[in-house]
Every structure is written in C-alpha cells, then in structure tokens.
N, C-alpha and C positions, 0 to 999 in steps of 0.2 A: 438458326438462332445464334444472338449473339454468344460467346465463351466467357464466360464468369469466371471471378477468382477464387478458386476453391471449390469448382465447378463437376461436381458429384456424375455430371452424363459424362465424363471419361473413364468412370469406372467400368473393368471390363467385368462379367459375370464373372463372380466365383472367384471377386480379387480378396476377400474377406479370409476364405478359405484359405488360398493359395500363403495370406499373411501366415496362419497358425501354423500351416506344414512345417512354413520355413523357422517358426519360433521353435516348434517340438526336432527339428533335424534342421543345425543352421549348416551341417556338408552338405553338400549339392551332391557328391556320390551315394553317399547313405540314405539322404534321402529319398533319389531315384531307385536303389533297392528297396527301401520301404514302400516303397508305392505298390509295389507289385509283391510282396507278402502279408498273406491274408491275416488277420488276427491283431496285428499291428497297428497302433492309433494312428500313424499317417497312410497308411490300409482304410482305414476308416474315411477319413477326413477325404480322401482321394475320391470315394468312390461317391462322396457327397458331390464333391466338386464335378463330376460327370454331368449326377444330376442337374446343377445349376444349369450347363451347359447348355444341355436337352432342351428344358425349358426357357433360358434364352433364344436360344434359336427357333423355337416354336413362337415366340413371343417378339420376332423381330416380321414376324408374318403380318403382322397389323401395321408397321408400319407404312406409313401411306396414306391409311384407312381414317385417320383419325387422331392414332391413340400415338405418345411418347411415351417411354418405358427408362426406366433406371435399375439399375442393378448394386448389389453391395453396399446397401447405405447406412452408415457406421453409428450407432446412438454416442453417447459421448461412456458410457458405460464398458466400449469395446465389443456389444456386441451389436448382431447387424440383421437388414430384411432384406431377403434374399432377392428379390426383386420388389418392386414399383410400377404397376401398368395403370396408366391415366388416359383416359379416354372416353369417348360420347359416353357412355355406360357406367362411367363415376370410375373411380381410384379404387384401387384392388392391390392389398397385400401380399405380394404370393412368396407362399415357402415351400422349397423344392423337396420331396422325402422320395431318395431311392434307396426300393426294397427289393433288389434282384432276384427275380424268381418267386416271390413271398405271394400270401394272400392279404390282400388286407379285405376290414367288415366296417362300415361306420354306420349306424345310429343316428340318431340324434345331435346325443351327444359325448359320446365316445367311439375311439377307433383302436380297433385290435390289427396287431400284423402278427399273423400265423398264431391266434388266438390267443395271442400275450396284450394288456394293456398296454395303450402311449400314454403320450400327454398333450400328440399332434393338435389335440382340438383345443384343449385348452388354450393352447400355447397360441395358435393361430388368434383366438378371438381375442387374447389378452393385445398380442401383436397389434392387429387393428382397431382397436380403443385405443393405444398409446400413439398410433400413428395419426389418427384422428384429431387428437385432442392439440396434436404438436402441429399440423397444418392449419385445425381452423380456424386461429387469432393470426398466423401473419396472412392468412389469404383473405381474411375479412366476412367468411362468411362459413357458415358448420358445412365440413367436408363428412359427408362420409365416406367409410370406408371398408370394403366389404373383405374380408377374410377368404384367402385360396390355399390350398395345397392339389400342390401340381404333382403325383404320383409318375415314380419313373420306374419304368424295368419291372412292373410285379408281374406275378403269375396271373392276378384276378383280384379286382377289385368290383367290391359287393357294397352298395348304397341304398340303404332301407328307408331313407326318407324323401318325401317329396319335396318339403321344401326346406332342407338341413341350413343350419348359423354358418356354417362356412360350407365352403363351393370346394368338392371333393372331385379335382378330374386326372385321368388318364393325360398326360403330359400330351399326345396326339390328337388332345380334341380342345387344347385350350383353349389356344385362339379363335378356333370357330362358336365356340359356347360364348367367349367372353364378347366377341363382332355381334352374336346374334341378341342380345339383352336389352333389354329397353333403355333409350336415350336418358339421360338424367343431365348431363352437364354441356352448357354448348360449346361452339367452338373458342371460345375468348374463356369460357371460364379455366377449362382443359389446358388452353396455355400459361393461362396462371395460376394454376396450381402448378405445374412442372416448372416453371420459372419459381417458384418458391421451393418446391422441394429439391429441386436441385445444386441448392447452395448449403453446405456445408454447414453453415452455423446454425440455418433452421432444428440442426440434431443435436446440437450441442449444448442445450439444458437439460 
C-alpha cells in the first residue's frame, strides 16, 4: 500500500513505551541499568514493552491471511492503544498486560491479578468505544470495535464467562482465536478502515 504522510504503520510496537523510558531516564547509560533493576519505573515500563512485543509478533501471524495491524497509535491526549488488528473479523483493540508469573481470574466484568483488583476491563471497553466512535465518521459507516487484552508471561489465566465484553487471551492463542471468528467486514471494507486509521490526524481530536 501506498506510504502516507504521517503514516502511523511505521510505527514499531512498543514505540509509545520506548517514548516515556526515554522521558523518565533521558542517559542512555542509566537507563540501560534501569532496565534491568526490578522496583524501578523504567523496570516497569520495560517489562510492558516485552509484552507488546510478544504480542506483535504473535500478531504479525495473520498477516497474509487477511488482516493489517498497527501498533502505538498516539491519541492527541499522549496516551496510546497498544495495537490495532483489522481484519475479516472486524477491528479489535488490543492491550498488551504482562504479569510474570501471576494468576490472573476475569468475570464478567472484572479482573483480579493474584487476587488484587484492575481496571484492565474497564479500561479495555472504555478503549474501544473511543476507538469506535473516532473511526466511524471518516470511514463512513459504524465500525465496531471489539475490546482484547493479550495476557503475557502469567502463571494461569482463569476465565469464567462464556461470552465475556472483552476477549481475554493468552498471548499464544491470539491469532488463532482472532483467524477463527466469524467474518464481519469484507475485503474492500478491511482496507478502508486501515487506510483511515493509519493516518495520523484521524487521532488527533
């Protein structure tokens, strides 16, 4: 496809992330030790940025298939959704949450990691509402948008509903959950939505 100016599929996963590291440690030596001392907010931020990772590369498995994908797409607010997957199966929000080791339990409509309240779910469906609402007037027609969180590195993830508001998976089974889902958008619409979200100033109201 052609390359747009201000053209959002250059972004690499986890380039959102990689921004704040460098705002919170602007040395490049200290920040390289901060990466690797636990406790630490670029310790933190670091170990998100794997996540992302994970899941892009799990997520570049559909291409081919179908679907084009974006990652790091900036609201004008400065804050960002961690990926974009569009494809036969409609447009899906996904936000990356590694919990190394952890248990996570979800519900309905909440999710505990090692029996402490989030706010994953919330957040998730507020996520894809806003994302929704921002694609369906330049694409010309209501997008929906279904809410994911791609679970990375837990110990055991425990899902008690059958058919939960957001799509709660193990980062190893994304792609084939998200391949296998009933068709919704054809191939002409799938391009134009990604042709619209992949420009820049679509996020910038």
């Amino acid at each position: 496809m052609q390359s747009l100016p201000d053209d959002l599929a250059r972004n690499r996963p986890g380039d959102a992330v990689r921004r704040k590291i460098r705002e919170l440690q602007p040395n490049p030596v200290l920040r390289l030790v901060d990466r690797w001392r636990p406790g630490t907010d670029i310790y933190s931020w670091a170990s998100g940025l794997k996540g992302e990772q994970r899941t892009a590369s799990r997520l570049r498995r559909l291409c081919g298939h179908g679907w084009l994908t974006l990652h790091a797409v900036q609201w004008a607010t400065g804050t960002d959704i961690d990926h974009l997957a569009i494809g036969p199966a409609g447009v899906f929000a996904i936000n990356s949450k590694r919990h190394p080791g952890k248990t996570l339990w979800y519900g309905d409509r909440a999710m505990t990691v090692n029996g402490a309240a989030t706010k994953h779910i919330a957040a998730s469906r507020s996520e894809a509402r806003r994302v929704s609402r921002t694609l369906s007037t330049p694409c010309g027609f209501e997008v929906q948008v279904r809410p994911v969180i791609s679970v990375v590195d837990a110990a055991k993830l425990i899902v008690k509903s059958a058919n939960p508001p957001v799509l709660v998976l193990e980062v190893e089974h994304l792609d084939r959950v998200l391949s296998g889902l009933t068709p919704m958008l054809s191939t002409d619409q799938v391009a134009h939505v990604y042709q619209v979200a992949r420009r820049r100033r679509t996020w910038s109201g």
